[in-house]
C-alpha positions as CSV (number, residue, x, y, z in Angstrom):
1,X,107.8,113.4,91.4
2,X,106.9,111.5,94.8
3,X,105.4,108.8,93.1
4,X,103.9,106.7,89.8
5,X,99.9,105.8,89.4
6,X,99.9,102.0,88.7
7,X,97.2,99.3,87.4
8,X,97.2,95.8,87.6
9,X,95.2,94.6,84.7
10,X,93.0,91.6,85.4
11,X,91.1,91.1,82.1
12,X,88.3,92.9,82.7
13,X,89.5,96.1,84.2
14,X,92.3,96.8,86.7
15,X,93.0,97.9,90.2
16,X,94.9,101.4,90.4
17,X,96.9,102.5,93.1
18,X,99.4,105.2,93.9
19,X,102.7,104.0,94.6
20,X,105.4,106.9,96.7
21,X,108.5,106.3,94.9
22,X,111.9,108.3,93.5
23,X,111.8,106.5,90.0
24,X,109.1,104.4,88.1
25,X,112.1,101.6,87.5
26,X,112.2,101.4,91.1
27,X,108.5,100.3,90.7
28,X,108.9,98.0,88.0
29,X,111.8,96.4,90.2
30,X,109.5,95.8,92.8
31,X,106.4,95.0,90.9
32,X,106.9,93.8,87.4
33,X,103.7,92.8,87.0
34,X,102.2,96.2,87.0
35,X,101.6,98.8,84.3
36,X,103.7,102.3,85.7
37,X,102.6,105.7,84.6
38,X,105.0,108.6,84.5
39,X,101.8,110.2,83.5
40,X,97.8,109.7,84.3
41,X,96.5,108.3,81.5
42,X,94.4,110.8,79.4
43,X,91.0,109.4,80.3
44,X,91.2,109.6,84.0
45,X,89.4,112.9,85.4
46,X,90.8,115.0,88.2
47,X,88.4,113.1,90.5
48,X,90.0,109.5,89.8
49,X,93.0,110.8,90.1
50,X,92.0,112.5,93.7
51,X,90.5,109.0,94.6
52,X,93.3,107.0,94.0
53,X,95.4,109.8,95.7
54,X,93.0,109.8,98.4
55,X,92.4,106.0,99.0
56,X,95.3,103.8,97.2
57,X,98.4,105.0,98.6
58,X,100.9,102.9,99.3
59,X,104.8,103.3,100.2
60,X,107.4,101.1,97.7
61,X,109.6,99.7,100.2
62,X,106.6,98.8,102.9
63,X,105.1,97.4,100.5
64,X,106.2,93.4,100.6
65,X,104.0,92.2,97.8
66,X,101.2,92.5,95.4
67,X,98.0,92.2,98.3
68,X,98.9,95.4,99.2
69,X,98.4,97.2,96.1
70,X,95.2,95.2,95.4
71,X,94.1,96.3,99.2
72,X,95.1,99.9,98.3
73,X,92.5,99.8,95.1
74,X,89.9,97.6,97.2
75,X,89.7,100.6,99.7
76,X,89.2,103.0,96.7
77,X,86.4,101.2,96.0
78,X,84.6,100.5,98.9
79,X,85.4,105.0,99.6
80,X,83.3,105.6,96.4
81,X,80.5,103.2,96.7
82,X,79.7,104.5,100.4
């Protein structure tokens, strides 16, 4: 796998990124914070997926902190409302 789809729940929803790495404990090393997905969860169509694919990529070790991943999923959602 080159990489794990992640949230960060906020309460009221949760920003979703896609972060490249070898192992998802690599992930939760880095980010404990964050829910990691071996798997998409079942709700999310193909075209989520593609979005967050296409718009909230971000690579483990240049990533230095949570604004990043939070940027990632901000991008998302500015791609879809425009």
């Amino acid at each position: 796998m080159d990489g794990f789809y992640v949230a960060y729940e906020y309460g009221s929803g949760a920003a979703w990124a896609f972060v490249k790495a070898d192992t998802a404990a690599a992930v939760t090393a880095e980010f404990p914070e964050l829910d990691v997905y071996d798997t998409p969860p079942e709700w999310m169509t193909v075209e989520d997926l593609h979005q967050v694919r296409e718009h909230a990529v971000v690579e483990l070790h240049a990533t230095p902190n949570l604004d990043h991943i939070l940027d990632a999923s901000r991008r998302m959602s500015l791609a879809a409302a425009s």
